[in-house]
mmCIF file as Biopython writes it, N, C-alpha, C and O atoms, coordinates in Angstrom:
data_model
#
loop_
_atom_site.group_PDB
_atom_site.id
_atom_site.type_symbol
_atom_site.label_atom_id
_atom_site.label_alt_id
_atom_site.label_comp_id
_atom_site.label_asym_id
_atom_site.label_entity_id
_atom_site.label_seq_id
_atom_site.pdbx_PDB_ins_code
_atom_site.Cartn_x
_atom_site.Cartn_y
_atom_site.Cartn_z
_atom_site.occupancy
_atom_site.B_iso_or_equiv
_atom_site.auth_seq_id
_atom_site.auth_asym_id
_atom_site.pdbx_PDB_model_num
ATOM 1   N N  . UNK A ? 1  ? 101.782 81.466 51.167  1.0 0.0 1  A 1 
ATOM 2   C CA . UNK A ? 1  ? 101.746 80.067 50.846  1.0 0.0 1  A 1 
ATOM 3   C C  . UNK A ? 1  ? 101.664 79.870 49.332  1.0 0.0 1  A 1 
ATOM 4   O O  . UNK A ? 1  ? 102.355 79.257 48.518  1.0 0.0 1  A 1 
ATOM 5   N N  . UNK A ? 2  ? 100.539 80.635 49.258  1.0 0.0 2  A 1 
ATOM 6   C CA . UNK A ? 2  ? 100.592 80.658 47.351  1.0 0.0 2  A 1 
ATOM 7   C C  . UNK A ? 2  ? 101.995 80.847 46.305  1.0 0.0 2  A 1 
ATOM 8   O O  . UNK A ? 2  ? 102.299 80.347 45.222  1.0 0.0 2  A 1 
ATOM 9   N N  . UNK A ? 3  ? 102.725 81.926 47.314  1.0 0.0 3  A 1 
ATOM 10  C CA . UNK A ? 3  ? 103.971 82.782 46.707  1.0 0.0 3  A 1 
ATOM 11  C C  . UNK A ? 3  ? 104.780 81.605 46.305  1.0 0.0 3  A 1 
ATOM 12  O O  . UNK A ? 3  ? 105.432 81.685 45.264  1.0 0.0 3  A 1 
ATOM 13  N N  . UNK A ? 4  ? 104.819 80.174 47.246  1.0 0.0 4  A 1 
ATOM 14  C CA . UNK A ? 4  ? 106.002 79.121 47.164  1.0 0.0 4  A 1 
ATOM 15  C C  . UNK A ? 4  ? 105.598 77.888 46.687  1.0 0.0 4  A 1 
ATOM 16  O O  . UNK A ? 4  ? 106.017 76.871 47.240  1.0 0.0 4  A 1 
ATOM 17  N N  . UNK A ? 5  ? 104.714 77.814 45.581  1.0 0.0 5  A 1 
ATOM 18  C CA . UNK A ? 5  ? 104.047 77.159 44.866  1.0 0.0 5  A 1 
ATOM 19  C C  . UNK A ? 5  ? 104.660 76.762 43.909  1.0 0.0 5  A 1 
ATOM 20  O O  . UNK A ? 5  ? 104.609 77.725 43.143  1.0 0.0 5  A 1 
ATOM 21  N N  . UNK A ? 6  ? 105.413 75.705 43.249  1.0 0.0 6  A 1 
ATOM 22  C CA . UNK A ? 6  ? 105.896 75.791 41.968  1.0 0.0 6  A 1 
ATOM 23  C C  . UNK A ? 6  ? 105.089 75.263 41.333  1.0 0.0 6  A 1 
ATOM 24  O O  . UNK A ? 6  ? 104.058 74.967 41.936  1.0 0.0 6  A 1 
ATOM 25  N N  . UNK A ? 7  ? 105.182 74.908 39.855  1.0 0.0 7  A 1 
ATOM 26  C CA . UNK A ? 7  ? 104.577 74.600 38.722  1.0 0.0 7  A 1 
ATOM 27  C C  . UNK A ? 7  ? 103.682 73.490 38.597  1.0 0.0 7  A 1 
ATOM 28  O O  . UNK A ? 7  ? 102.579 73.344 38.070  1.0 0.0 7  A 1 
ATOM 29  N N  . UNK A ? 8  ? 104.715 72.516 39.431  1.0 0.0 8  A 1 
ATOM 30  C CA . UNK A ? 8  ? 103.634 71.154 39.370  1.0 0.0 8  A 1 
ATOM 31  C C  . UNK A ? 8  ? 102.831 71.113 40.640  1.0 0.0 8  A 1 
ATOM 32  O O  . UNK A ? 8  ? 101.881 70.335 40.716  1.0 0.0 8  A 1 
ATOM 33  N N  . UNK A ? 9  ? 103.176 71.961 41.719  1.0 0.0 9  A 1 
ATOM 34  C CA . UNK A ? 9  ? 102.297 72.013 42.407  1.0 0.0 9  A 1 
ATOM 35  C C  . UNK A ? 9  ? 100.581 72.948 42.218  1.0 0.0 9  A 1 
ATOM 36  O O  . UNK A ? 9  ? 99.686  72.996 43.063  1.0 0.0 9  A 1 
ATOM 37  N N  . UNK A ? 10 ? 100.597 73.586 40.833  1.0 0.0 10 A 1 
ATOM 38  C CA . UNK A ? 10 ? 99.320  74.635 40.834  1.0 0.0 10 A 1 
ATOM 39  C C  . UNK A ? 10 ? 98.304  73.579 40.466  1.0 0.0 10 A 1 
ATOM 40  O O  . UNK A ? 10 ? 97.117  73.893 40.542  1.0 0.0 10 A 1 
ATOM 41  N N  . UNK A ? 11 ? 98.693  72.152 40.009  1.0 0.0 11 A 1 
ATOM 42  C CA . UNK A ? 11 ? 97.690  71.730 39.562  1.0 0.0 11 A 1 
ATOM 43  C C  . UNK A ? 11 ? 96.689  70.430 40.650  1.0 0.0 11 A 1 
ATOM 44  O O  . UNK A ? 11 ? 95.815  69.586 40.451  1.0 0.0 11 A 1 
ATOM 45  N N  . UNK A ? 12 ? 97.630  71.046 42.019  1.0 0.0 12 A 1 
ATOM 46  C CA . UNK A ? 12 ? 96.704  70.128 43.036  1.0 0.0 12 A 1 
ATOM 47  C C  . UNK A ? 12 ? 95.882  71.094 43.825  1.0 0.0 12 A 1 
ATOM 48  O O  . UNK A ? 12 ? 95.240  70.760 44.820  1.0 0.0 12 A 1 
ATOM 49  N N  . UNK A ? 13 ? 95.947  72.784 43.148  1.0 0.0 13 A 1 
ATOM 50  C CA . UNK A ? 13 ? 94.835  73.300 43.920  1.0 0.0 13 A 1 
ATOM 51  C C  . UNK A ? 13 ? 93.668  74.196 42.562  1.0 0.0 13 A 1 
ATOM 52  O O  . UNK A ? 13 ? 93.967  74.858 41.568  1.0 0.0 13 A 1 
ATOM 53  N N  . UNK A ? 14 ? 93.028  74.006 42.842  1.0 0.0 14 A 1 
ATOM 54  C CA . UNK A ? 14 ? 91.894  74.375 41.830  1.0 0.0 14 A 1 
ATOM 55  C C  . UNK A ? 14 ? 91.136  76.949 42.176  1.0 0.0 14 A 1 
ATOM 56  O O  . UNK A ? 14 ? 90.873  77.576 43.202  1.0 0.0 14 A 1 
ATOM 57  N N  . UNK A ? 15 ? 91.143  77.214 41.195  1.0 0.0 15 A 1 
ATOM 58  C CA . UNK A ? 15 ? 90.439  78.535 41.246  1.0 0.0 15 A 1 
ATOM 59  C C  . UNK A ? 15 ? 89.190  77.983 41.626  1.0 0.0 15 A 1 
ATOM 60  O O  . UNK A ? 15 ? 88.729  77.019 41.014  1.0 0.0 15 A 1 
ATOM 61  N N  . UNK A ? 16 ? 88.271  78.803 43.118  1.0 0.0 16 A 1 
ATOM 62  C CA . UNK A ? 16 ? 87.264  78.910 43.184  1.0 0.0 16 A 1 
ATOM 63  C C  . UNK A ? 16 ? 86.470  80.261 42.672  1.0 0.0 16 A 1 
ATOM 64  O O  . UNK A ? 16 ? 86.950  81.354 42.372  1.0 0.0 16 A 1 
ATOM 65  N N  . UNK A ? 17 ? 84.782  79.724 42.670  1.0 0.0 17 A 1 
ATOM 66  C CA . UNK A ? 17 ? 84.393  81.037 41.408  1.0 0.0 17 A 1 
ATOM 67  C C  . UNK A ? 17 ? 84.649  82.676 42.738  1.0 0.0 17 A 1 
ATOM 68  O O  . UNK A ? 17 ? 84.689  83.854 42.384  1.0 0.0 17 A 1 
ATOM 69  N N  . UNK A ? 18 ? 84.793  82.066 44.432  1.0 0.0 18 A 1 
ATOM 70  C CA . UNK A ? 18 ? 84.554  83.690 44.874  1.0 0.0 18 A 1 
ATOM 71  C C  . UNK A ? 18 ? 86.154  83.832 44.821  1.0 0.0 18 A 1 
ATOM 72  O O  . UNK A ? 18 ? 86.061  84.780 45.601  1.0 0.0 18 A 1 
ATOM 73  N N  . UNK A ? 19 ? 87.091  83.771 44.672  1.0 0.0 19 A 1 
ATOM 74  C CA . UNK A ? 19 ? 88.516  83.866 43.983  1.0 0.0 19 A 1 
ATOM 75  C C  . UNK A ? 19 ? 89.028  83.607 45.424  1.0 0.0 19 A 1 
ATOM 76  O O  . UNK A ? 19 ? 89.483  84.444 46.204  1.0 0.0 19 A 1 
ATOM 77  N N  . UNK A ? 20 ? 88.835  82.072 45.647  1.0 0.0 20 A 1 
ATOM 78  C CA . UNK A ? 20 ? 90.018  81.398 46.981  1.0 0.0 20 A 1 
ATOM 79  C C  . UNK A ? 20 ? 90.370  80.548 46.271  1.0 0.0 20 A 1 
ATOM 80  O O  . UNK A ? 20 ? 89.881  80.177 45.204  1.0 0.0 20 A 1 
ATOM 81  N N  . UNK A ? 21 ? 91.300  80.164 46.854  1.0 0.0 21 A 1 
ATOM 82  C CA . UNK A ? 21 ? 92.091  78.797 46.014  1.0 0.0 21 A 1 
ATOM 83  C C  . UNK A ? 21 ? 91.713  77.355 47.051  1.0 0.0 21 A 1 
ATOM 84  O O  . UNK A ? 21 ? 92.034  77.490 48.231  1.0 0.0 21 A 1 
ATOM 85  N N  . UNK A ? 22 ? 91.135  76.175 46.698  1.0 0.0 22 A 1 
ATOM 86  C CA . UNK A ? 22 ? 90.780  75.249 47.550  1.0 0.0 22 A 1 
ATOM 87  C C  . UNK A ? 22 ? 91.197  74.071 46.534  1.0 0.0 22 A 1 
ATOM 88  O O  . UNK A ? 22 ? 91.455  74.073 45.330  1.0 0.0 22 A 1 
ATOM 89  N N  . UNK A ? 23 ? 91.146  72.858 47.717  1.0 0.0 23 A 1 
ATOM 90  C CA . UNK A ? 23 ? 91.543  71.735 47.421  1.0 0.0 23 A 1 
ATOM 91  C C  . UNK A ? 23 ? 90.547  70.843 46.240  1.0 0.0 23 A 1 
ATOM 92  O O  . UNK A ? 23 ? 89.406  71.229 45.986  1.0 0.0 23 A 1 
ATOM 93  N N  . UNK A ? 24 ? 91.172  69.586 45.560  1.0 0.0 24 A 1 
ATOM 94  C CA . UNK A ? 24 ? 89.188  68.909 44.850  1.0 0.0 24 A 1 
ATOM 95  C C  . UNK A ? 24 ? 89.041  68.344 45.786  1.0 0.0 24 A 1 
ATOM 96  O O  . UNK A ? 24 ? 89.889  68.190 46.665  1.0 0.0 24 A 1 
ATOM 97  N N  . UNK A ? 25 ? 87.662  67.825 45.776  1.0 0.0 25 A 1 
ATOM 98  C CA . UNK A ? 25 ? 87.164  67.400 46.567  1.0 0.0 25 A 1 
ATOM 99  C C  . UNK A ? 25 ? 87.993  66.068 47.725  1.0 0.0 25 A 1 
ATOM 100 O O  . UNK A ? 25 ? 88.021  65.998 48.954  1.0 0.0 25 A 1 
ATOM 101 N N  . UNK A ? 26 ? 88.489  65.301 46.810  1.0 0.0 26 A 1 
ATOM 102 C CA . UNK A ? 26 ? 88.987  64.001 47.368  1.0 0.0 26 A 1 
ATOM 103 C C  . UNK A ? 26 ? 90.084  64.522 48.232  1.0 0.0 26 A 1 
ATOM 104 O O  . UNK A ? 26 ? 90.119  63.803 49.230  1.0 0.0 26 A 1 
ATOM 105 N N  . UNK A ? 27 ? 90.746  65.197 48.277  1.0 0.0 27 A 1 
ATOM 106 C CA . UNK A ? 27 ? 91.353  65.826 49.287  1.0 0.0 27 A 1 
ATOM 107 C C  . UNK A ? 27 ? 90.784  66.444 50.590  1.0 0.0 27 A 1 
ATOM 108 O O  . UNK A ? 27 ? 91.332  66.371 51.690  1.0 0.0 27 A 1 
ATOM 109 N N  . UNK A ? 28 ? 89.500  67.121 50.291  1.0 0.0 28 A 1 
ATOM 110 C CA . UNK A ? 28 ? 88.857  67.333 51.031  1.0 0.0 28 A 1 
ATOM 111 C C  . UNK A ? 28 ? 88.181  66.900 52.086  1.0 0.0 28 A 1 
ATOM 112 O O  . UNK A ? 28 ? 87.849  67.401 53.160  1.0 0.0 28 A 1 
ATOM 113 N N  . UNK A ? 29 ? 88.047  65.903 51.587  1.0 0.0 29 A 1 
ATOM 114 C CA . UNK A ? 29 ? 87.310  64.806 52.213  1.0 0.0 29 A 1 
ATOM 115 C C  . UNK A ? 29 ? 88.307  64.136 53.155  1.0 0.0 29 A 1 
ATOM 116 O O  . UNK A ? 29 ? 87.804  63.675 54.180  1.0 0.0 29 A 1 
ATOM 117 N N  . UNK A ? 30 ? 89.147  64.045 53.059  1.0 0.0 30 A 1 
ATOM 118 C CA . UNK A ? 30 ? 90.491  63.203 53.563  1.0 0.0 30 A 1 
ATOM 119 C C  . UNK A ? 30 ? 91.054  64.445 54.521  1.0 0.0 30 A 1 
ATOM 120 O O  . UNK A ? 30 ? 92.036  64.089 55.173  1.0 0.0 30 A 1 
ATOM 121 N N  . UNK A ? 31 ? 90.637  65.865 54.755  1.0 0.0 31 A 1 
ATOM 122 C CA . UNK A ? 31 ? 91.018  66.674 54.970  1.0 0.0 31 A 1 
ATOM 123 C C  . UNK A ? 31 ? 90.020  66.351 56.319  1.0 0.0 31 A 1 
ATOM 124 O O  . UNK A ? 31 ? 90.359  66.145 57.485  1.0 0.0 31 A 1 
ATOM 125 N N  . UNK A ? 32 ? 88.734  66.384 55.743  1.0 0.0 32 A 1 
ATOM 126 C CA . UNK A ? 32 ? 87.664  66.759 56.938  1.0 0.0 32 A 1 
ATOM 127 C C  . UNK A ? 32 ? 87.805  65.539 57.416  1.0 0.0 32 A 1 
ATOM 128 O O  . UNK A ? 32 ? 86.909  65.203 58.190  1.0 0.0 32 A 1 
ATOM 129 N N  . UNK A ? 33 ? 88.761  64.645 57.180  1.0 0.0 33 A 1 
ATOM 130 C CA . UNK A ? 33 ? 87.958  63.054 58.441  1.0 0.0 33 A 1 
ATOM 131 C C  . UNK A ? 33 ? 89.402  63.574 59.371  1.0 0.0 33 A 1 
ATOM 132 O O  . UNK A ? 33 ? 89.416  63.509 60.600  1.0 0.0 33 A 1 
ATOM 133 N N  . UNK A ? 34 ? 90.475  64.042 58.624  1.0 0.0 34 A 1 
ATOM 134 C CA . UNK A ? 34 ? 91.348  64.523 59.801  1.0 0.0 34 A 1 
ATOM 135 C C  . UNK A ? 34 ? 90.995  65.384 60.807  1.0 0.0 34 A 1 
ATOM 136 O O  . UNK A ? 34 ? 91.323  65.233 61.984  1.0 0.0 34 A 1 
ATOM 137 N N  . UNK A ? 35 ? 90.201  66.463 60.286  1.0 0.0 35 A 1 
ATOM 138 C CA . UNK A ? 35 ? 89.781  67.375 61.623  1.0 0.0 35 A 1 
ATOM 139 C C  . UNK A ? 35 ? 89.042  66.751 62.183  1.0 0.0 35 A 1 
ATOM 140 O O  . UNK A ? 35 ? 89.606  66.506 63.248  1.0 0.0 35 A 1 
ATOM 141 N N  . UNK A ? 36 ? 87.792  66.151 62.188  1.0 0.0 36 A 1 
ATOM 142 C CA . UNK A ? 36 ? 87.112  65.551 62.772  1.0 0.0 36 A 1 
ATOM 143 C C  . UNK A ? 36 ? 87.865  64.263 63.573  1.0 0.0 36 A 1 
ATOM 144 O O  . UNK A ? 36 ? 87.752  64.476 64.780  1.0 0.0 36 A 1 
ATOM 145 N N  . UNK A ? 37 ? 88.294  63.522 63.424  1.0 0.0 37 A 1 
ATOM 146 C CA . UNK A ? 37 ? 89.274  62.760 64.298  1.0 0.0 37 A 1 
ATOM 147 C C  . UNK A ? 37 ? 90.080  63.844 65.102  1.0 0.0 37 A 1 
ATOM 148 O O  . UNK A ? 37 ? 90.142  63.662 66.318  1.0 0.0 37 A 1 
ATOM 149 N N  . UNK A ? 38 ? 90.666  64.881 64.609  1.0 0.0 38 A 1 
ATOM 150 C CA . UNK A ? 38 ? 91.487  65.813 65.756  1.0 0.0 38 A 1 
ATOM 151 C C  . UNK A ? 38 ? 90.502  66.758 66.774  1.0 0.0 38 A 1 
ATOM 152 O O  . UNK A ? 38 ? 90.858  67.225 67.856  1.0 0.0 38 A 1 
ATOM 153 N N  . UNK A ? 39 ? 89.047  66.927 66.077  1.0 0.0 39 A 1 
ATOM 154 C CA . UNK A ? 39 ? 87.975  67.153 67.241  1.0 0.0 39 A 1 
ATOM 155 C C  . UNK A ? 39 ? 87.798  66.167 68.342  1.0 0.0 39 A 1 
ATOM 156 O O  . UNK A ? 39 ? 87.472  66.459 69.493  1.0 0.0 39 A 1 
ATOM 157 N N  . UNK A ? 40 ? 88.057  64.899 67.856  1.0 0.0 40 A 1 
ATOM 158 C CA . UNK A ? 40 ? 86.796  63.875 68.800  1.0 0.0 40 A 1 
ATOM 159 C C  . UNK A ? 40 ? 88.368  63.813 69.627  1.0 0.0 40 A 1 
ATOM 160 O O  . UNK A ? 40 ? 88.193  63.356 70.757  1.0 0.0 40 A 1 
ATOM 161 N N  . UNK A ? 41 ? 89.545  64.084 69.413  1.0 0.0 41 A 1 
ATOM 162 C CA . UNK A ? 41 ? 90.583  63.354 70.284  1.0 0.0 41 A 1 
ATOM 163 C C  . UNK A ? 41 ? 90.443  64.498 70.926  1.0 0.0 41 A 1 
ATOM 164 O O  . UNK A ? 41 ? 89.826  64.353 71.981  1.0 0.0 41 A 1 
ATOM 165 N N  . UNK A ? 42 ? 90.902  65.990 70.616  1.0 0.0 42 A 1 
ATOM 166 C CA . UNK A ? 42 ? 90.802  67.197 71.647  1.0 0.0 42 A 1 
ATOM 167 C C  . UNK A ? 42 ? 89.559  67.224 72.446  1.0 0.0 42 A 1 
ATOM 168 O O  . UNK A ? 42 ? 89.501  67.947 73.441  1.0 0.0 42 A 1 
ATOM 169 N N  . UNK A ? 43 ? 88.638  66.546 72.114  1.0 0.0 43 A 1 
ATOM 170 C CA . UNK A ? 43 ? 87.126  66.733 73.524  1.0 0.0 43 A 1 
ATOM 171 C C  . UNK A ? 43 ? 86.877  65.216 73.827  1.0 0.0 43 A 1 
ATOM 172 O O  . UNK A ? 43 ? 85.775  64.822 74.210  1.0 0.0 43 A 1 
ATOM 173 N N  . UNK A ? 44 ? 87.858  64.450 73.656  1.0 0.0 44 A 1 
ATOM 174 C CA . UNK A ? 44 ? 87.823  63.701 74.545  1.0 0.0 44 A 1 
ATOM 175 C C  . UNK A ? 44 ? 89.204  64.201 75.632  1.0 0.0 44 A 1 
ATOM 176 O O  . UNK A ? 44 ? 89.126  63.918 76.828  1.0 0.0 44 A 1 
ATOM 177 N N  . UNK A ? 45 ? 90.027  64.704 75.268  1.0 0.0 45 A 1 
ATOM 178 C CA . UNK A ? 45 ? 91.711  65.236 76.259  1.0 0.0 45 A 1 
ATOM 179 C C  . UNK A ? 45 ? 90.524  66.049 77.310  1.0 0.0 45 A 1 
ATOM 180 O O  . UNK A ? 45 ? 90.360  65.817 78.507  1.0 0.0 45 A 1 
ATOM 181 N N  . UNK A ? 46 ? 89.822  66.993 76.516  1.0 0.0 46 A 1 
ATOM 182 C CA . UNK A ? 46 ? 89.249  68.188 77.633  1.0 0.0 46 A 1 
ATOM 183 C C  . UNK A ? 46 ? 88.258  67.299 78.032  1.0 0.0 46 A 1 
ATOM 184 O O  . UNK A ? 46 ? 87.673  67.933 78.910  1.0 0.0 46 A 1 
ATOM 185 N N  . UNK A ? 47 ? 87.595  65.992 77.904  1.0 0.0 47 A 1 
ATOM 186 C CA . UNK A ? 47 ? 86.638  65.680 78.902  1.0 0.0 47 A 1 
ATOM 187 C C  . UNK A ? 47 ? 87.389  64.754 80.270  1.0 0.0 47 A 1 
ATOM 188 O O  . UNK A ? 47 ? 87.046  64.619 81.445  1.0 0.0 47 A 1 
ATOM 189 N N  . UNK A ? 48 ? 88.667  64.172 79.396  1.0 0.0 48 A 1 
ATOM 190 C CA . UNK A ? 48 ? 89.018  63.319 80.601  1.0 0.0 48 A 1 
ATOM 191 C C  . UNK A ? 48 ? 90.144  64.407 81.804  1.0 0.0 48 A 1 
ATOM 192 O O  . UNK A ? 48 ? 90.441  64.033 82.938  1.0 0.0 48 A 1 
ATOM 193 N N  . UNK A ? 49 ? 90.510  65.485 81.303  1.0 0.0 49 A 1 
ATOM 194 C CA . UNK A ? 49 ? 91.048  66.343 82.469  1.0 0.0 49 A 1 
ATOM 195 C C  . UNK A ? 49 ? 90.093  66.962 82.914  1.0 0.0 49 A 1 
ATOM 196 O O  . UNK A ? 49 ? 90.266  66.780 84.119  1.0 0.0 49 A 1 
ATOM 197 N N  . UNK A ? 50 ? 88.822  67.824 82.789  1.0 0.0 50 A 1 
ATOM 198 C CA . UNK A ? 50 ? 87.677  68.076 83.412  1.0 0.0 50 A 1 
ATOM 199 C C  . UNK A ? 50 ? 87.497  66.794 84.759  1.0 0.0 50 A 1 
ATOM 200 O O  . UNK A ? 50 ? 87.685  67.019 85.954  1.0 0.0 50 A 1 
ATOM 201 N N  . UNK A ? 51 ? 87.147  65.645 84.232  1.0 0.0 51 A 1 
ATOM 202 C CA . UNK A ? 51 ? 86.810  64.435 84.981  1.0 0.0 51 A 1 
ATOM 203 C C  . UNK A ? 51 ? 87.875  64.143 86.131  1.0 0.0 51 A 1 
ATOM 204 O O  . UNK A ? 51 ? 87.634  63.929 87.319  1.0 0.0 51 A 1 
ATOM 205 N N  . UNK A ? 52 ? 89.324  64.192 85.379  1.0 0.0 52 A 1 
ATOM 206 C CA . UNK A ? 52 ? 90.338  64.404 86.974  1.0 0.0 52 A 1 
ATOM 207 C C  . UNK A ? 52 ? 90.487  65.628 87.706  1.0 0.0 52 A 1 
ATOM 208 O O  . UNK A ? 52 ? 90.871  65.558 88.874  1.0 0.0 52 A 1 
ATOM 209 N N  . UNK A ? 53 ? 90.212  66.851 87.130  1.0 0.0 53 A 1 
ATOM 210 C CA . UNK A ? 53 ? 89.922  68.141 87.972  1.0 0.0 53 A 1 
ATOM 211 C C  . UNK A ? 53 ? 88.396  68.372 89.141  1.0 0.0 53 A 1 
ATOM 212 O O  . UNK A ? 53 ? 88.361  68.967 90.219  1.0 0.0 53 A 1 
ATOM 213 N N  . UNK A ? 54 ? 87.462  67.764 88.522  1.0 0.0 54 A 1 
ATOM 214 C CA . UNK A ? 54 ? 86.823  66.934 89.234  1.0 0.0 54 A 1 
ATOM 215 C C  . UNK A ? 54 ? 86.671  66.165 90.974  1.0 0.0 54 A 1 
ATOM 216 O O  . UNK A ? 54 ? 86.182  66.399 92.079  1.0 0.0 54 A 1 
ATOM 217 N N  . UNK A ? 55 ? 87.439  65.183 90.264  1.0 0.0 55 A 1 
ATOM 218 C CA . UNK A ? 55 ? 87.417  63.978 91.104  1.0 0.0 55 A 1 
ATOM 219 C C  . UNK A ? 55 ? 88.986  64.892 92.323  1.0 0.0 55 A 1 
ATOM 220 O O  . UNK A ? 55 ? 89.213  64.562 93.487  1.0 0.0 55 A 1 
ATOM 221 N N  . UNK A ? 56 ? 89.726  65.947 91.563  1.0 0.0 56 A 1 
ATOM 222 C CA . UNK A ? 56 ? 90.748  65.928 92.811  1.0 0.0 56 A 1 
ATOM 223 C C  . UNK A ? 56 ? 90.081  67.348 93.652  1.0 0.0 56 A 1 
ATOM 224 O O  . UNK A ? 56 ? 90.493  67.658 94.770  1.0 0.0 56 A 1 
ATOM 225 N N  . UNK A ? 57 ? 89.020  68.123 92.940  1.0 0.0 57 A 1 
ATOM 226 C CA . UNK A ? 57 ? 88.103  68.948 93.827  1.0 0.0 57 A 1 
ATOM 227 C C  . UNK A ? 57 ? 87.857  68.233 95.008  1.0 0.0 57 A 1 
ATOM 228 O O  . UNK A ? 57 ? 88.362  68.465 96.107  1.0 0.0 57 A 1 
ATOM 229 N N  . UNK A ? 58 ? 86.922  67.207 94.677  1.0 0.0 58 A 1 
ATOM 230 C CA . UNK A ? 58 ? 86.098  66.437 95.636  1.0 0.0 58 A 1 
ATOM 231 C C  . UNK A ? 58 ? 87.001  66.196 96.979  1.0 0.0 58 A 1 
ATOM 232 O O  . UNK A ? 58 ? 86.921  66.569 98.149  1.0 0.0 58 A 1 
ATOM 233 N N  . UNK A ? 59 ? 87.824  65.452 96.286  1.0 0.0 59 A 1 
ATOM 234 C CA . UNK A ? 59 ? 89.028  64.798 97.226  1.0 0.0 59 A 1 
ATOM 235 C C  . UNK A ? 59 ? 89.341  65.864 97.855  1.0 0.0 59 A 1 
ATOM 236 O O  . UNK A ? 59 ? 88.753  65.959 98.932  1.0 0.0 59 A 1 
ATOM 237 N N  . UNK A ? 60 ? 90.172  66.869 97.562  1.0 0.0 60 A 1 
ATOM 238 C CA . UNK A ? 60 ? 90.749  68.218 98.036  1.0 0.0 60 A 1 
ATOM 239 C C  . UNK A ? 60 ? 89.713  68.757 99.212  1.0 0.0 60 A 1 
ATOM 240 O O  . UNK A ? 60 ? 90.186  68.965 100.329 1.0 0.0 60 A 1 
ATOM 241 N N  . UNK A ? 61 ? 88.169  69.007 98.947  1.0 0.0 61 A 1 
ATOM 242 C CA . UNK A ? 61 ? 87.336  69.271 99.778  1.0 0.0 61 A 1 
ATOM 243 C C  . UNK A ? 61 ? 86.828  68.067 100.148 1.0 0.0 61 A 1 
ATOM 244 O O  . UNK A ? 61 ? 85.626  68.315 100.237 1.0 0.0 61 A 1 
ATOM 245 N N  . UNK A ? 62 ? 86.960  67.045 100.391 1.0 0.0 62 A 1 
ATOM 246 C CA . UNK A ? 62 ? 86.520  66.045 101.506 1.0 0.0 62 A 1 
ATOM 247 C C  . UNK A ? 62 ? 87.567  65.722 102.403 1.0 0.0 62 A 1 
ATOM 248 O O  . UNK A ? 62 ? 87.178  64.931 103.263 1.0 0.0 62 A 1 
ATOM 249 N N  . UNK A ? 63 ? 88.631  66.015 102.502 1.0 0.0 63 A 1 
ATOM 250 C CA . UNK A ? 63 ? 89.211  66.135 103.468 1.0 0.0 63 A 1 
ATOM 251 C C  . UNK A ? 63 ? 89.151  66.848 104.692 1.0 0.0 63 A 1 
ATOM 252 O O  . UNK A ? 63 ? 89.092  68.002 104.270 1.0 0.0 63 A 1 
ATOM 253 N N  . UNK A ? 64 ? 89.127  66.925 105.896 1.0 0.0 64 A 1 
ATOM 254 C CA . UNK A ? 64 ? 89.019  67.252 106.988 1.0 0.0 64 A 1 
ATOM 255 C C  . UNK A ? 64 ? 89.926  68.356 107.186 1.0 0.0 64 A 1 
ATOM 256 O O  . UNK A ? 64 ? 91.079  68.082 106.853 1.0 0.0 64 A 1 
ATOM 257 N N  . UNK A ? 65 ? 89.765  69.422 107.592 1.0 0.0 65 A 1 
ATOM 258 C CA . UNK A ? 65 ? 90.606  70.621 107.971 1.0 0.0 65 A 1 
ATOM 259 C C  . UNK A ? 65 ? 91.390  70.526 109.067 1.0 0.0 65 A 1 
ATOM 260 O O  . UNK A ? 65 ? 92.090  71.479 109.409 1.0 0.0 65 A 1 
#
């Protein structure tokens, strides 16, 4: 990723002191409300298919043989 970096792009990522390359902050920040919105949507997907796997157990075994 680094390798395809051109010139005006080195100056939207900053040297950290343990030698990674990271974003400034304000990016960051704008970074973490994305994951966090892509957490709360992925565990809400896995709570509402849990909830219909669920409900078609029940169904499946309350039926009469």
């Amino acid at each position: 990723m680094l390798a395809a970096l051109t010139e005006n792009d080195e100056g939207l990522l900053q040297k950290h002191p343990n030698r990674r390359w990271r974003r400034p902050n304000s990016a960051k920040r704008g970074d973490y409300f994305c994951q966090v919105r892509f957490l709360w949507r992925l565990a809400r997907n896995c709570l509402r298919r849990l909830c219909l796997l669920i409900f078609d157990f029940r169904r499946f075994f309350s039926d009469p043989i």
